[in-house]
N, C-alpha and C positions, 0 to 999 in steps of 0.2 A: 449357442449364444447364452448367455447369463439370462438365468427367469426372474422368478422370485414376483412380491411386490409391485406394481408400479404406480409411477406419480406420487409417489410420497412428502414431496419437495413442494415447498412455497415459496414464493420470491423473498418473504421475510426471512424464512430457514433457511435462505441461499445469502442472503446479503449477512445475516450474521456470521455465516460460515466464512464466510469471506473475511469478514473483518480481524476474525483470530489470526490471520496470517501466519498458518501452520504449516512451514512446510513440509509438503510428502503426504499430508492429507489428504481423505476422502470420504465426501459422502454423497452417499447411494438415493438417484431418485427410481433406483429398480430395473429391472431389463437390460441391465449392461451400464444404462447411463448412470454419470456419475461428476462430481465435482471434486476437482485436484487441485491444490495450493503447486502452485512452480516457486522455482526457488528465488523468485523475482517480488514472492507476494501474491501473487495475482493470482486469480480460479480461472480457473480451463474446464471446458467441459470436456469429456471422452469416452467411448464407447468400448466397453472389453466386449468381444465377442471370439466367438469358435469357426474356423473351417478349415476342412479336411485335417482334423486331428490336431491342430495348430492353434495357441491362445495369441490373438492378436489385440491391438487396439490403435480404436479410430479418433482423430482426434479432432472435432468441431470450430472450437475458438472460445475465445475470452468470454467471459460473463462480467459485468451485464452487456458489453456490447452482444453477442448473443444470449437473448433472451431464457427462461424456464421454458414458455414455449415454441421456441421457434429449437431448440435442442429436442424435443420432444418431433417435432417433426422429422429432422434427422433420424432419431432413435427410427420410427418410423421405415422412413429410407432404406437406412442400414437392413434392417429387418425382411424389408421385403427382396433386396438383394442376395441375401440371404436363401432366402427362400428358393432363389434360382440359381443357389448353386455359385455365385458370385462372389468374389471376394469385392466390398468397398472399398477398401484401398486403391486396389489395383483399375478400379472403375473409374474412380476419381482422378488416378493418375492417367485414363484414356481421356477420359475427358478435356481435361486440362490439357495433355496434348491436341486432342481437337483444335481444341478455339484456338491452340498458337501453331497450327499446321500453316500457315500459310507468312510465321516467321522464318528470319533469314538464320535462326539458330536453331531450327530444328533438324534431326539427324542426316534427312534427306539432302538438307541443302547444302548441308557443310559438306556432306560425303560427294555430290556432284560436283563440290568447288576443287574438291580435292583428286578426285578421277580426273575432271577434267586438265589439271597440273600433271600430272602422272603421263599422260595421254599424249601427251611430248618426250616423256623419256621411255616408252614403252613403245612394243609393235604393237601393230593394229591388231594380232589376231588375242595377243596377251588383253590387252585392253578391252576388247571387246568378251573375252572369256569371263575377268576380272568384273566389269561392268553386269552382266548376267549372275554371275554367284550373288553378287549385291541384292541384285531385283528378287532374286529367287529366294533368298535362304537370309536378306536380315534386312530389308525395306518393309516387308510384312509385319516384323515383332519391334524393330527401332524405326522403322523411318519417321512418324508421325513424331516421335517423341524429342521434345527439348532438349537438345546434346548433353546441357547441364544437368538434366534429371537420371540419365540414363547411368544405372548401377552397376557394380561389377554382376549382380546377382543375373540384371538383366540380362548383360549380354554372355554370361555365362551360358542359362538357358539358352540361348540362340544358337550355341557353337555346339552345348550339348545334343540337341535335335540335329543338327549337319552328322554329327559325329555318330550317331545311332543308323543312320543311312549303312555303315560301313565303309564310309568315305573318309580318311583317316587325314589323306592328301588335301583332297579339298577343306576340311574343317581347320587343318594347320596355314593353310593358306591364305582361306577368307581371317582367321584371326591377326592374321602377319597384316593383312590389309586396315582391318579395322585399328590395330595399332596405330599404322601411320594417320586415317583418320581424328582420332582421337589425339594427340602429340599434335599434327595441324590445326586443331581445336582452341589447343592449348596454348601454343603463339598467338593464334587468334583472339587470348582472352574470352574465348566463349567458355573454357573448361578447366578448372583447377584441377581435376585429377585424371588419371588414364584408366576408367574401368575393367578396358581390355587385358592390363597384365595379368590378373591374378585366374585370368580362364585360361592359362598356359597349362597348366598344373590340372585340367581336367583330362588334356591330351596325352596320349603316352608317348614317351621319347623311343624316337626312331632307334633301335640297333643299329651300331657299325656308321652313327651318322659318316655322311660324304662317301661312302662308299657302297655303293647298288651292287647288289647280288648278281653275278654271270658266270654261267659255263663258258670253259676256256680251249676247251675238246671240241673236236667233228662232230664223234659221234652222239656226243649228247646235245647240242645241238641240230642233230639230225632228228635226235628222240621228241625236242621238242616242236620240233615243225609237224612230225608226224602226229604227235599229242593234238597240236592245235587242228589237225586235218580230221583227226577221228572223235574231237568235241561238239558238244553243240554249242556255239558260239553263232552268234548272228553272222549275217553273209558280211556285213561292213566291219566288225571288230577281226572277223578273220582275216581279210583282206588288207586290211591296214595292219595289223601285226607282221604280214609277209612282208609289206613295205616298209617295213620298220628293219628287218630281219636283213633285206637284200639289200637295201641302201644305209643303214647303218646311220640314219639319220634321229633327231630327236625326235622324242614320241608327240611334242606339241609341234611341231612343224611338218609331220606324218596327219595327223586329226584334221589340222587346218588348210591340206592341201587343198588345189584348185584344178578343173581341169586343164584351165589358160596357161597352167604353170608346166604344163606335158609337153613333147616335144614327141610322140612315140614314134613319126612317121620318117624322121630325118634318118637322115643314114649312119650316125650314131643317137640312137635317144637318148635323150638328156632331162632330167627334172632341173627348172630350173628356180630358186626358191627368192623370192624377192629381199635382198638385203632389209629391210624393216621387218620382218619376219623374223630374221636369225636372232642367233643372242648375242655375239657379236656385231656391231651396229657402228665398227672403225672404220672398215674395210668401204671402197668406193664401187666395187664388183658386187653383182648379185651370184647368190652360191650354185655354180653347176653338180648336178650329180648323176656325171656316166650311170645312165640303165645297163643291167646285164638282158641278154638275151633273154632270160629266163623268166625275170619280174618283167621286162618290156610285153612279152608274150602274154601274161597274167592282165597283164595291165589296158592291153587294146579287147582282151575278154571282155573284159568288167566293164571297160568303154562302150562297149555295144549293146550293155545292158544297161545302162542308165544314159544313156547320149552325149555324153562328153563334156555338159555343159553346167557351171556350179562346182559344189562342194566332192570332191572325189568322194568321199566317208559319207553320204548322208544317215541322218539317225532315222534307225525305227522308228521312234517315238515322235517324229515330226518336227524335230531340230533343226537346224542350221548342220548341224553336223555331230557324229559320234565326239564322245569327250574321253581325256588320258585317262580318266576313272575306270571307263569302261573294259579298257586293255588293259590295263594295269591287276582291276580283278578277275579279270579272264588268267592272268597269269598266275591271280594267287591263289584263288579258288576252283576257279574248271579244271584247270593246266596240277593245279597242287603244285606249283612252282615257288611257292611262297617261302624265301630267305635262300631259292638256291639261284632262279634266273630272275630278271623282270626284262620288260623292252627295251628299258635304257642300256641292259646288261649287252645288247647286241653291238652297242658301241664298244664296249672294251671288250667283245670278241672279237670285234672284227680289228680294232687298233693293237693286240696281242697277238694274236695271228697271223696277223697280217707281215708285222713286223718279223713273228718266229720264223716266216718264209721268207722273209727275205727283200720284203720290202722295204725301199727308204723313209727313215721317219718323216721328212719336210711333206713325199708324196701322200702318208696316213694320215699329217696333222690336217693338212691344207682338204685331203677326200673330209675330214671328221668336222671343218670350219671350226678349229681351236685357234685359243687366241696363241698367236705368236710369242717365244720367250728368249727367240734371238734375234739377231740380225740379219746371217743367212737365212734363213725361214720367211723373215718379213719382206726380204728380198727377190724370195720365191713365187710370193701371194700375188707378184703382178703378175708371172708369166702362168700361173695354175695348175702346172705342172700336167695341163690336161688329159696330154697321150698318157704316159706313163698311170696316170689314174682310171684312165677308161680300160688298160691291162688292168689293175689292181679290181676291181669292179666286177670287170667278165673273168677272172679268177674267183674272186668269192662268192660270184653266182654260179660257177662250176660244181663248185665245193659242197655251197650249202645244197644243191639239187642232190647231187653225189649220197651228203651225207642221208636227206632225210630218205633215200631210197637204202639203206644200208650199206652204201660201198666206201671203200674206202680215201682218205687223201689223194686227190688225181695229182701227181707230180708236174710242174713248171715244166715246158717245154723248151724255155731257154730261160736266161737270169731276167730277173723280175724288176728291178728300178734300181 
């Protein structure tokens, strides 16, 4: 902070300064404080000081409505904040959120007005996901604060800290959120501008956007079930990648499974995924997905070790449940699979494959719950094509078993759909 001098200043030495209406002037009562002409005429009092390497300044109010000494008090303030390492600004700007935490414009509320709208066009398990990144990673740094105060610089920081995690998904995500926040703001007239945009540009642009990395082979597919067998990966990111692998399903409806949603003991098992869950959300069926023997086998295991009951995935860490992050960098970091496979990739091996053998596309779309792009197809979705899928299924759990032991494509025993 500026030293020098202090109190140098009289009310008389203040009130003549004032009178020259100079603007862009200043004079020094020492220690930072000082008296500035705005371009209106009028003296301001303001405080230049230093922290962390940085020249800022704080700006008090008008003279004489505030006083020679009641700015001296201030100075004061500033000073001892200072001293702790604090920046004033940013003190004042907590504060000031404070005393108006409990209005209907400040960031929490608007964002709760806004989750809660969402929370009809979303599934529960999104929403509920979406709802937690919130609480976790920008309720703590915006929620207190008046929608209208909050800067791009703010919530910059905010996305910067997500994005140091290694979470690259999530940080892109929570920002796509808080967009729409902010825009909802903005109808709302609580907010002329959209701080969110310009924290795009701190994230790096996905490669190859819209198209996820997948091995399209056996055998490397084989390599990597074997990878993930001889990693150390927690017992629940391992085991949900297998169910990712053999069902061919998305990786957030994999995380978010339930036990109520298993069927292992029928005489075909079935996982069966609650239509609000999918991402398709036309369709009036909930999604069946033939178990192979294989995962079914896996899967009455893992049953017996946690009892059936709850989250299939539950988290180490005393969560509700494992999150896509966690698989996603198992895949990029443990696995070293990073830009060649990911989870999702197991979908377009198995609808590549699938199809190179010989399967029908209506039976791959309808196993994969894609939206429909014909007529025939849409026509199919009532009957589910379920036999013919329950083969496709204990085919690709032959396969993938086959490959991750090193052998090769087990041949069709007769034509396939």
């Amino acid at each position: 902070m500026s030293g020098g001098i202090f109190n140098r200043l009289s009310d008389k030495a203040c009130k003549a300064f004032m009178a020259q209406k100079a603007h862009g002037k200043k004079l020094s009562d020492g220690g930072g404080l000082y008296l500035l002409i705005t371009p209106a005429g009028s003296a301001s009092w303001r405080i230049k000081y230093r922290i962390q390497d940085k020249e800022k300044t704080y700006s008090i109010g008008a003279y004489p409505a505030i006083s020679l000494a009641a700015a001296r008090v201030v100075l004061t303030e500033v000073k001892a904040l200072l001293r702790e390492n604090k920046d004033p600004v940013t003190q004042r700007r907590i504060g000031r959120a404070e005393s108006s935490a409990a209005s209907d414009n400040t960031f929490i509320y608007v964002a709760a007005e806004w989750l809660s709208m969402k929370k009809k066009e979303w599934s529960a398990g999104h929403y509920a996901k979406s709802a937690r990144a919130f609480e976790r990673d920008i309720y703590p740094a915006l929620g207190k604060l008046p929608i209208a105060s909050i800067t791009p610089a703010i919530v910059a920081k905010a996305i910067e800290d997500i994005h140091k995690r290694d979470v690259l998904e999530t940080a892109t995500r929570i920002l796509q959120h808080l967009n729409g926040v902010f825009r909802y703001a903005q109808a709302k007239g609580l907010c002329r501008d959209n701080p969110a945009l310009p924290a795009r540009e701190l994230l790096p642009r996905k490669k190859n956007a819209g198209r996820m990395p997948a091995l399209l082979d056996f055998p490397s597919l084989g390599d990597v079930l074997r990878r993930a067998e001889a990693s150390r990966l927690s017992p629940s990111v391992r085991m949900a990648q297998r169910l990712c692998a053999y069902t061919a399903m998305r990786i957030g409806n994999v995380v978010d499974a339930e036990w109520r949603e298993f069927y292992l003991d029928d005489a075909q098992p079935v996982w069966v995924i609650p239509r609000k869950k999918m991402k398709v959300k036309t369709r009036d069926i909930d999604h069946r997905v033939p178990l192979s023997p294989e995962i079914t086998s896996e899967l009455r295991q893992w049953r017996e070790m946690f009892g059936g009951r709850g989250f299939v995935f539950p988290s180490p860490q005393g969560g509700k449940h494992i999150r896509c992050e966690s698989i996603e960098k198992a895949y990029r970091v443990t696995l070293k699979l990073d830009g060649k496979h990911c989870p999702h990739g197991w979908r377009s091996a198995f609808s590549t494959l699938a199809r190179d053998h010989g399967f029908a596309r209506d039976v791959v779309e309808l196993s994969l719950d894609h939206a429909h792009d014909n007529e025939v197809a849409r026509a199919y979705d009532r009957g589910e094509r379920f036999n013919e899928r329950v083969k496709l299924y204990n085919w690709w759990g032959k396969q993938l078993a086959a490959a991750q032991h090193g052998a090769k494509v087990i041949p069709l025993p007769s034509k396939a759909a």
